[in-house]
Each structure stands twice: as C-alpha cells, then as structure tokens.
N, C-alpha and C positions, 0 to 999 in steps of 0.2 A: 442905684443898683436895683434891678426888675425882681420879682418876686421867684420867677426861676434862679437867676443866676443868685439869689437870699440862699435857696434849696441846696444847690449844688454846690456855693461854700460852705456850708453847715454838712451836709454829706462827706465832703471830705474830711471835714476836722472830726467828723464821728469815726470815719472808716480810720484814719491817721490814727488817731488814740484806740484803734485796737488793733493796731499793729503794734504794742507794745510787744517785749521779750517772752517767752514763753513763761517766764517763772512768771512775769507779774499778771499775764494773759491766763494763765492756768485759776491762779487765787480768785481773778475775777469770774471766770465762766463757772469756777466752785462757790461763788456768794451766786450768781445767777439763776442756777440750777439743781443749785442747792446739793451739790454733789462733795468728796472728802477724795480728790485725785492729790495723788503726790508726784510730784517735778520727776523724782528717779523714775518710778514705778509707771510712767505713762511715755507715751512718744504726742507729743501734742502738732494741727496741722493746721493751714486753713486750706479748707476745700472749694473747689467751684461753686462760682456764683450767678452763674451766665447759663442761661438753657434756649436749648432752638425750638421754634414753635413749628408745626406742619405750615405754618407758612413760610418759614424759612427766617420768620421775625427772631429777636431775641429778648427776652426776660430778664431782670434782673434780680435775684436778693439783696440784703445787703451783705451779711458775713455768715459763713459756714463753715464748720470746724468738724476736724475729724480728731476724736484722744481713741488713739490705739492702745491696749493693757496688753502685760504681758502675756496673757493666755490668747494671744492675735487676736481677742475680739475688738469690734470697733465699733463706738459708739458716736453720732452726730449730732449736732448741734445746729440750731441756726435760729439766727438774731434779725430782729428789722428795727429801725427808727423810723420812730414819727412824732412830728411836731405836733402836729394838730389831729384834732377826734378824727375820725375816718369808716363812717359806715361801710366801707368794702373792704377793707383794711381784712377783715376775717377770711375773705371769698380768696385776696390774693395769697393770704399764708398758705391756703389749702394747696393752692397753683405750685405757691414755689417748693412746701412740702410734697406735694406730688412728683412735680420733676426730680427731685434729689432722691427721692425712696425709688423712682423709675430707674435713677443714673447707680442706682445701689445694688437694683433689685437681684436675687437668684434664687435658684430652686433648690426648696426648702420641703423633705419629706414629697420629692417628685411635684409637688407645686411651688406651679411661680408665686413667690412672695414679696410683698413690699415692703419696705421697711422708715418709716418715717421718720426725721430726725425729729431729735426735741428739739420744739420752739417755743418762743418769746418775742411778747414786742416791747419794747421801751418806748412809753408815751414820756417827752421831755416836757410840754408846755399845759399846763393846769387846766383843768377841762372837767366839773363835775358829773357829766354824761359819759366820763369814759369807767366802763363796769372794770370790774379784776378777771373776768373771761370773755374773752370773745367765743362766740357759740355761731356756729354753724349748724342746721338741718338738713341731713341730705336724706334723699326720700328715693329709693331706687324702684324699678317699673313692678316690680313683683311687691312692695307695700316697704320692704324692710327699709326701717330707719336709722340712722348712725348721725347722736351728735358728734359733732367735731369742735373739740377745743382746746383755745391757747389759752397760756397766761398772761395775765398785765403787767410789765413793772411801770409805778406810776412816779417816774422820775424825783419832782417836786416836793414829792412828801420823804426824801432824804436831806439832812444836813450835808456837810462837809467832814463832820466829826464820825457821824454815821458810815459814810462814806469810806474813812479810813477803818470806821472800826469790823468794818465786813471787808478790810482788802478791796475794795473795788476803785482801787486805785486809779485806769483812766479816765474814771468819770468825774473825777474830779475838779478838772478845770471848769465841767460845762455846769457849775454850780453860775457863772457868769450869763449865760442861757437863760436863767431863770429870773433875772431881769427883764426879759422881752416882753414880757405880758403888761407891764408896770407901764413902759415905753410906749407901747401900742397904747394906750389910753392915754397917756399924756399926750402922744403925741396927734391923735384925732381934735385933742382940746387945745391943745397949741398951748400947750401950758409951760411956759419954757423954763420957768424957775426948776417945775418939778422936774425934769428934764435935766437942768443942771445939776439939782441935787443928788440923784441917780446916775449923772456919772462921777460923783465924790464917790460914790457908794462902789460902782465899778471900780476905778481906782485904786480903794482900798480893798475889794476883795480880790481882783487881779493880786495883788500886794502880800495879802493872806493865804490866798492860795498856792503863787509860787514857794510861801516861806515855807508851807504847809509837806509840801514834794520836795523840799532841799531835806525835810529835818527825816523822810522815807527814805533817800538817797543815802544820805549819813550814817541810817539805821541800817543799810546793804534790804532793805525791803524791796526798794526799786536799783535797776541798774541806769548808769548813767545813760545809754541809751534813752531809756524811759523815762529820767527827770526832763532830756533835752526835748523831747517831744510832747512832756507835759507841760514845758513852759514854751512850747511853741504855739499850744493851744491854745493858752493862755495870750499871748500875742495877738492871733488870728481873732477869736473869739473879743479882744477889745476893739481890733479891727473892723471886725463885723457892727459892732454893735456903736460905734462911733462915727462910721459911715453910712449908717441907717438912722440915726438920731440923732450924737451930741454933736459930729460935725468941728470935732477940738482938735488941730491938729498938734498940740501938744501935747494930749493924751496917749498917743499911741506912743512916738517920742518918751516918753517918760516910763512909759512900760517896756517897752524897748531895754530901756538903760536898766530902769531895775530886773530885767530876769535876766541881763548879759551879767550883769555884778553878783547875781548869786551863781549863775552856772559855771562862770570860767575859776572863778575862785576856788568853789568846791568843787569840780573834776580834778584842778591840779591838786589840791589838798590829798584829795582819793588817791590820785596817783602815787603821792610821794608818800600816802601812809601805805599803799603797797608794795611802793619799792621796799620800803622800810622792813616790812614784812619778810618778803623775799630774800632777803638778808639775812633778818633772823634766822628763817629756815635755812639760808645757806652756813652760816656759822655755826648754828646747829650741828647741822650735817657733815661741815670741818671738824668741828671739835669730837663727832664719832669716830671720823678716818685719824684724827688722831689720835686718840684713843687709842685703838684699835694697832695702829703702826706701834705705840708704845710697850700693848702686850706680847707682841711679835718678838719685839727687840729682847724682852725676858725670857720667853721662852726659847731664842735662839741662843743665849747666853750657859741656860741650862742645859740645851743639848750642847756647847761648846764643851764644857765643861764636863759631859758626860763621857765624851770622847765621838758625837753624832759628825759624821760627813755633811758637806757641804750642799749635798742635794738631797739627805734627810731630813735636814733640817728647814731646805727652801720648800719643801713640801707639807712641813709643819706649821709656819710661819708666812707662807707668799711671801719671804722675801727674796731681793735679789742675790746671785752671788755675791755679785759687789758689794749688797751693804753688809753681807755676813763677813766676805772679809772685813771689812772696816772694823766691826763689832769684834771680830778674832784679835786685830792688830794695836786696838785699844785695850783688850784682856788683857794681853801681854805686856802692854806699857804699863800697865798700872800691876 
C-alpha cells in the first residue's frame, strides 16, 4: 500500500468515526471545545466541507458542524486531522476557516461580517515540534496586524481510560494508530521480532478496546449504531496496520471473529431487553385502562341504583350501553 492510498484509508476511518449518532457526536465536540451542549436543547449537523476556488478547483476540510440553540443562533465548528507535523498546516485552517465564515457571511449593523467557525486540529502521531497553537501573522498593507490562532489536540498524550472519561468516545479505537510510530522504527531496522511483539500488543488492544465500547453500549452511553462502527474501526485500523507491517494474515481473522462475537450478541441482548421493556410499559399501561374500566363499573352501579338513565350514566362512565345493561341485568340477579 503507497503512502497516499496509507492517507486515504486512515481519512476514512477518521471521517467514519465521526459520523457517529448525534448523542454520542455531541459529548465528543463538548470534550473538544470544551463547550456543555445538551442533546434536547441543541439541533446538532454536519456542514459543508468542499469550497470552489476562483479557479473553479475545490478544497477540502475535513468535518464541519453546525449545533443550532434554541434561541436560532448558530454556532460552527470545524475539525482537521493530521498524522504528521505540518508547517502549513496553520496557512490551510486560515483557507478553510475563510471559506466557511465567506459561505456564513451576512450583514451585520449594515456591515458585511464574517464569521469564523471554531477550529481544531488533532495531531494523531507523536511529534515534540508540534506547539499547543498554531499562530499565524497576517500583516495587512496599511501596517495592521492580526495573529491568527488554532488549537492543538495532541492525540498521544490520551489513554483509552481518558478517552472514555472525557466522553470522547470515537476516538477511541485509534488508540491502535498509536502503535505506528513504534512500527516505523522497527520496521526501517528490520527488526522482526520487535515487530512481532507489537502485533501481540495490537491484538490485545484491538481486544481491550472493542471490550471497552461493548461495556459503553451496555451502559445506553453509545448506541448500537456507534458500538458497530467502533468496532468496525477497530477492524480496518488492524487491517491497516497488518498490511503495512505484521503481514499475519491470521491476525485480521482473528479480530474479525472477536468483535463479530461481541456485537451480535450484545445487539440481540439490547434488543430483547427492550422488548422486555416495552412490555412493561405495555402492562403498565393495561393495568391503568383496567383500573380505570373497573372505577367506571362502580360508579355506573351507583347511578343504577340512584335511579340514573342509561345515557347519564354512559356520559359518567364512557361506558357502553351494552355493558351498562349488563351491569343493570346482573344487579337484578343478584
């Protein structure tokens, strides 16, 4: 596999894990940006990521989000990955923060105003040259200056424990990503043992980490949606990383089989504790209407007994004619 088509599988499996459900997309973009949105209280979206350039080229982001609040404001978002350091890395946010505050823009107090989403980039792969800002200088012709700057998240420096305990749920799988750097050196050295001992290591954290999104799923934290596509990443991500180094093809096989044995298991589980559920509420629900029919039947008893007609009484009661005669012709038997 070439070093592009490395990019473009890795790109998908970032963009795929955040395409998770809104509940669990919401808790993450709140650990991200450090924001407290609630599920009810927000309409959450993803926005365009593709801008035309005066040459008619097109641009890409990676993910941009629009959470609308009840008061119709709207606030954006927008995220980039990257593996490796990137000295322009700051010049393109500007780019693609540009187009989205352009594709935003309105007149605001009779001037046009731009409005720039918040941004972030996620450095995934360990790099002590990469700073916590990216800063840009922009120097306009009349002297005035405007830094411009993003934030870092520096992937790496989260656990898995971390991970869950900030909710950031689909980042989870690519705790397997953080292996790559190890690989790359081993694998320059030809060092095959080490090599092999890192994919025991893959192995059992592929292993750990699916168990890790069954016991989220269980907890109703993530929805099955989101468990399936987290241990799909987990898949892909052993994929990647097996086809670029260990070369086992029993490896994949093997993780294959363990996240098919946790997932189908616990969906149906889900399932039939829902059904289960549903039930209750439905027998709940039975035993109010019958309740309910039960106090009818007294109170029609009483107006029998008052000397109440047969349509004052269905007006007290909902019940039918028919079952007030019933209820009359049993009075009289007894």
């Amino acid at each position: 596999m070439n070093k592009t088509k490395e990019k473009v599988k890795l790109d998908e499996i970032l963009k795929y894990l955040f395409s998770t459900s809104n509940k669990v997309l919401l808790k993450l973009l709140n650990a991200i940006f450090e924001e407290d949105f609630k599920e009810n209280e927000v309409n959450l979206t993803v926005s365009n990521n593709e801008f035309i350039e005066d040459t008619l080229g097109v641009i890409r982001g990676d993910m941009f989000f629009d959470i609308l609040k009840r008061d119709n404001n709207k606030v954006s978002y927008h995220l980039e990955f990257q593996t490796k350091n990137d000295n322009t890395m700051v010049i393109r946010m500007f780019e693609y923060g540009f187009k989205k505050a352009k594709e935003n823009s309105n007149i605001d107090n009779s001037m046009r105003t731009l409005y720039f989403p918040k941004q972030k980039v996620i450095f995934f792969e360990e790099n002590k040259n990469i700073e916590d800002l990216l800063n840009l200088k922009i120097i306009f012709p009349n002297n005035q200056e405007v830094i411009y700057c993003v934030d870092v998240i520096k992937y790496w420096e989260f656990t898995e424990e971390e991970l869950i305990k900030r909710k950031m749920y689909p980042l989870i799988p690519l705790q397997l990503f953080s292996l790559r750097k190890e690989l790359e050196v081993a694998q320059k050295k030809n060092d095959i043992l080490k090599i092999q001992q890192l994919s025991v290591i893959a192995k059992n954290l592929a292993t750990k980490l699916a168990n890790e999104s069954k016991e989220l799923f269980c907890e109703n934290e993530i929805l099955g949606e989101d468990f399936h596509k987290m241990l799909l990443a987990i898949q892909n991500l052993i994929e990647y990383l097996n086809r670029n180094y260990f070369n086992d093809d029993k490896l994949e096989e093997e993780v294959i089989t363990m996240t098919k044995s946790l997932y189908d298991p616990e969906v149906e589980k889900q399932g039939i504790q829902k059904g289960i559920q549903k039930g209750i509420e439905e027998g709940i629900k039975q035993g109010i209407k019958q309740g309910e029919k039960k106090k009818s039947i007294e109170i029609a008893k009483k107006g029998i007994l008052k000397g109440l007609d047969n349509e004052t009484i269905m007006d007290l009661t909902e019940l039918s004619i028919e079952e007030i005669e019933l209820i009359r012709k049993e009075m009289s038997l007894n």
